[in-house]
C-alpha positions, 0 to 999 in steps of 0.5 A: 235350853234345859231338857229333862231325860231318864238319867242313864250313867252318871258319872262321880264328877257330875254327881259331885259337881251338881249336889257340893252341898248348901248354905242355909240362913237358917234352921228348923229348931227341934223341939223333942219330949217324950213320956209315958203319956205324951210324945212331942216332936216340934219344928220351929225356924230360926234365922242363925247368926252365921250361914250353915254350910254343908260340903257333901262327902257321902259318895263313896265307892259303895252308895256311888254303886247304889245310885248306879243301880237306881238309874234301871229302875226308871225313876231317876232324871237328869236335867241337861243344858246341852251335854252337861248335867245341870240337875237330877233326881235319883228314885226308886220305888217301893212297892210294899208301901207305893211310894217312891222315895227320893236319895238325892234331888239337886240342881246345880247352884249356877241353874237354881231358880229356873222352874229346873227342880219343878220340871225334874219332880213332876217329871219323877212323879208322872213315872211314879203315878203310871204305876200308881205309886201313891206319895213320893218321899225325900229326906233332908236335914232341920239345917237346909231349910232352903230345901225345906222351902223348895219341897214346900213349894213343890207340894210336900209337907213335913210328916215325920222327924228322926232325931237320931238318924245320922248318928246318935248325937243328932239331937238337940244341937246337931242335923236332925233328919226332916221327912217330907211327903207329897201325895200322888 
């Protein structure tokens, strides 16, 4: 049985076990223009020939740090089947605009497609709604269009696009940044 609880220490290789990474079949293409009288951001998605692969390598000494601090805040869950972190989502608050922002919300691929993703964002979101926070943020990239899918489901919908937020070359062949809102 899987049961859901603050998440209160989180250890690198947990972390690193549940969010490896994706494989996507396909992407959301980006289209962008922009002139004096007109700016157009486009999503289109396209089945690619070979699987998109991502291997995750971004948990370094300094934002494994910052996610430790996030687990005081009260927004961030962990979904466990017995004592073994099978799933989590790390959040915070941020008051200036009342939105809790996601940084990582993964299930393990041995417990996808289980309702364990639902019951950890719902969960996430009454936190958010005792504090009336007024929408929860995620960011995740034009390649994963699996997680694109699932925050669909999950009520969210596509308000903005960053072509240059992972580097300066994001755009137009590499991984565009996707932002995604679900109203509260």
């Amino acid at each position: 049985m899987i049961e859901i609880s603050p998440l209160k220490k989180l250890e690198l290789a947990d972390l690193e076990r549940v969010a490896s990474g994706y494989t996507s079949n396909g992407k959301y293409e980006v289209a962008y223009s922009d002139s004096e009288n007109q700016s157009s951001i486009r999503l289109q998605f396209v089945e690619t020939k070979e699987p998109y692969v991502k291997q995750y390598d971004h948990y370094d000494r300094e934002t494994f740090q910052q996610y430790q601090e996030l687990l005081n805040n009260g927004f961030s869950f962990g979904a466990y089947e017995d004592d073994l972190l099978v799933a989590l989502i790390l959040a915070e608050a941020r008051e200036w605009n009342r939105s809790l922002w996601v940084w990582e919300f993964h299930v393990a691929e041995t417990h996808r497609k289980r309702g364990i993703g639902k019951r950890l964002m719902e969960r996430a979101a009454e936190s958010a709604k005792r504090i009336h926070l007024r929408t929860i943020v995620c960011e995740t990239q034009n390649t994963n269009a699996n997680a694109i899918h699932v925050y669909r489901k999950l009520g969210f919908r596509v308000e903005g696009v960053d072509i240059s937020y992972y580097t300066n070359n994001d755009h137009p062949d590499g991984e565009v940044a996707v932002f995604m809102k679900r109203r509260l």
